[in-house]
N, C-alpha and C positions, 0 to 999 in steps of 0.2 A: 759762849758756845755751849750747846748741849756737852751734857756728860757722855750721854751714848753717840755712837756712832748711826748720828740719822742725817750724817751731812758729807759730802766729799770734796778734793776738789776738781774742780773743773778750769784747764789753763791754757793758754796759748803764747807763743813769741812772739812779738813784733818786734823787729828792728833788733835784734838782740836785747832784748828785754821782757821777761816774764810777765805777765797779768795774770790773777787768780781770780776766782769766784767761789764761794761756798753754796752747795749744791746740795738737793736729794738723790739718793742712788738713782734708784728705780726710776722716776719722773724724769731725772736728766738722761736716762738713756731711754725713754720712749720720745724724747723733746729731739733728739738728736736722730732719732732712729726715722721716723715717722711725722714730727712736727704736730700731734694734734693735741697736744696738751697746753695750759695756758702756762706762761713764762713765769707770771708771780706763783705760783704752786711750785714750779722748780726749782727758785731762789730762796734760798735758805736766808738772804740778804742781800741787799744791792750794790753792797761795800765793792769797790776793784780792790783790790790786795796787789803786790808786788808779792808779799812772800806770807801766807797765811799762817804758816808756823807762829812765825815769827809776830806776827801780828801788824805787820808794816802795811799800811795801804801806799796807795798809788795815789799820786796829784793830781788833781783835774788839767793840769797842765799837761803831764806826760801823758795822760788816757786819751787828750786829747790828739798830741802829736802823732800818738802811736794809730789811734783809730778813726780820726777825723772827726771826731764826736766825744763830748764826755759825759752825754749821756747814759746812766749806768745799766738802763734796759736794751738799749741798742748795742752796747758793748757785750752783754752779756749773752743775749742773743747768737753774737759773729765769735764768742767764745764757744759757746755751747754747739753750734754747726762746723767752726771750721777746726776749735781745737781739738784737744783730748782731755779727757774723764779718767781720772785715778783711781781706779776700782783697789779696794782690798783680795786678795786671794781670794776670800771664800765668796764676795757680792762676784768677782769674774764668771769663778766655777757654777755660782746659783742662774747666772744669766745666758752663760752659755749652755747648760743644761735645758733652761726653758726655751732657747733659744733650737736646739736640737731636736725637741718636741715638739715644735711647731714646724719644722722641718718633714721631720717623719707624718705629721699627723696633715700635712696638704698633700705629699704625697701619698698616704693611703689614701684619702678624698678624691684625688683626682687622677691616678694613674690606675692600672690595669695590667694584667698579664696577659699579652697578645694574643699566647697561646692558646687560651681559655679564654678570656675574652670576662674574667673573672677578676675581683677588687685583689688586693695583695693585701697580707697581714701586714699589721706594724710592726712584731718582731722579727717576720722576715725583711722589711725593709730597714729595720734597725740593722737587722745584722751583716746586710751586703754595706751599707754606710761604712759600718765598721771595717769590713775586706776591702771597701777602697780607701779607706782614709781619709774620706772628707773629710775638710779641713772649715773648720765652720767659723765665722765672722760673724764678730760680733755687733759690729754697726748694719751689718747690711741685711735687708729684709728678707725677711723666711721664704716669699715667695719666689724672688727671683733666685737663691740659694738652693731652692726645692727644684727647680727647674736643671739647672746647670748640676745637681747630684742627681738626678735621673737619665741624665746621659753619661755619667762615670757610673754608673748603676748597673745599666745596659751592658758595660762588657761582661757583667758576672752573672747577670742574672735576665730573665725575657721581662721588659717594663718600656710601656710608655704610655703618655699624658693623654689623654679621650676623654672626650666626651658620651653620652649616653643618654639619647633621647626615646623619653618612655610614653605607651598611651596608654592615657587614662580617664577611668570612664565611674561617676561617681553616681549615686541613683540619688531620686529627689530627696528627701528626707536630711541629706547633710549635703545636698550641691550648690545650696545659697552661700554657703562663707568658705565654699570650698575654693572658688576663683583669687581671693584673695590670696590664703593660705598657699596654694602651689608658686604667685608670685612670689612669696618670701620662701621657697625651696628651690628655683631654678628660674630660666626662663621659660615662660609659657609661649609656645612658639605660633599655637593653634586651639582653642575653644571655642565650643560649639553647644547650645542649648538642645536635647532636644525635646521632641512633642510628649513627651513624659515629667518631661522636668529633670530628668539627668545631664549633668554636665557630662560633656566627651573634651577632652584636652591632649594637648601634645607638650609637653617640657623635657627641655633639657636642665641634663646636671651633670656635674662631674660624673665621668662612670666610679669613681671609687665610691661615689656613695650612694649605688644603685640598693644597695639593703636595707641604706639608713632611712632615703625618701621614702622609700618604700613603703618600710615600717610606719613611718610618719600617714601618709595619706592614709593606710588600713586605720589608723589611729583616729583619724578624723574622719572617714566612716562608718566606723563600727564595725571595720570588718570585711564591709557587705561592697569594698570598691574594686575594682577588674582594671587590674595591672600588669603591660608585659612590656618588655624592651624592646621598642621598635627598631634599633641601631644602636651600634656603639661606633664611633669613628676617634 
């Protein structure tokens, strides 16, 4: 085993009986969180352990009774999904902290102050988080997290989730590569050529990031493109 701490474990019961696996921090909890990572990058080794202190492995016998399989990639796999991860104090704190920023940072993207009809800072929506108390999870995805904290949000503060569809109208000179580029910022809901050669478009985006798109298309015309928010809903 490494010297440093670049492994953890990852363990589960069956039957009243422990299996270990030795793991990467970070990789095992986007394996676990999300599934798009490969298995071998996860696996620190494909050893089962019984008790990894200790350094005792597990029999192909009992791996197999306990999980019908003693295959050590298939085990590991239904470890890393259905157990739990042994974070240290400070990898907990470092993952729920990025864990909470991606929180904050979908909800300024995608939500809105009704009232205004206007994006919301992230320090203001850092700080009502903090008035409700949300209670952040660490397995569970920012988005659906970001969702269910915006309606504990709502009793302290005016917020909710919208859309905001903008039209956009780019002149010829930068409207050839501008079709693509709006797809990779929203959905383009309506484009339209016209007898000049200007693109005219409709996309939607999140309303929290009617400033960012924004900035973005001025950025890829030079300036010279004619922007306004057709709706926000």
């Amino acid at each position: 085993m490494s010297k440093k701490q670049d492994y953890i474990v990852a363990w589960m019961e069956v039957r009243g009986k422990r299996f270990e696996i030795l793991v990467r921090p970070e990789l095992a909890f986007r394996y676990k969180e999300k599934g798009d990572v490969d298995l071998e990058d996860v696996l620190w080794t494909d050893t089962i352990y019984r008790d990894v202190r200790k350094g005792l492995k597990a029999s192909p016998e009992e791996v197999k009774k306990a999980f019908g399989t003693s295959d050590p990639r298939r085990v590991a796999e239904k470890i890393l999904k259905e157990g739990e991860i042994q974070l240290t104090e400070e990898q907990r704190r470092k993952l729920l902290e990025a864990k909470r920023r991606q929180i904050i940072s979908y909800i300024a993207r995608n939500a809105i102050d009704p009232t205004t009809g206007r994006p919301i800072p992230e320090a203001r929506i850092e700080a009502a988080l903090e008035e409700v108390r949300f209670p952040i999870n660490l397995w569970r995805d920012a988005e659906s997290q970001a969702v269910e904290a915006v309606r504990l949000i709502a009793r302290v503060m005016p917020i909710r989730l919208a859309k905001a569809l903008l039209e956009v109208k780019i002149p010829p000179p930068h409207s050839g590569r501008a079709y693509q580029a709006l797809m990779r910022m929203g959905e383009v809901k309506k484009a339209d050529w016209l007898p000049d050669g200007s693109l005219k478009a409709e996309i939607e985006i999140p309303a929290g990031a009617q400033v960012e798109v924004t900035s973005r298309i001025q950025a890829l015309a030079r300036g010279a493109a004619e922007v306004k928010v057709k709706k926000v809903a």
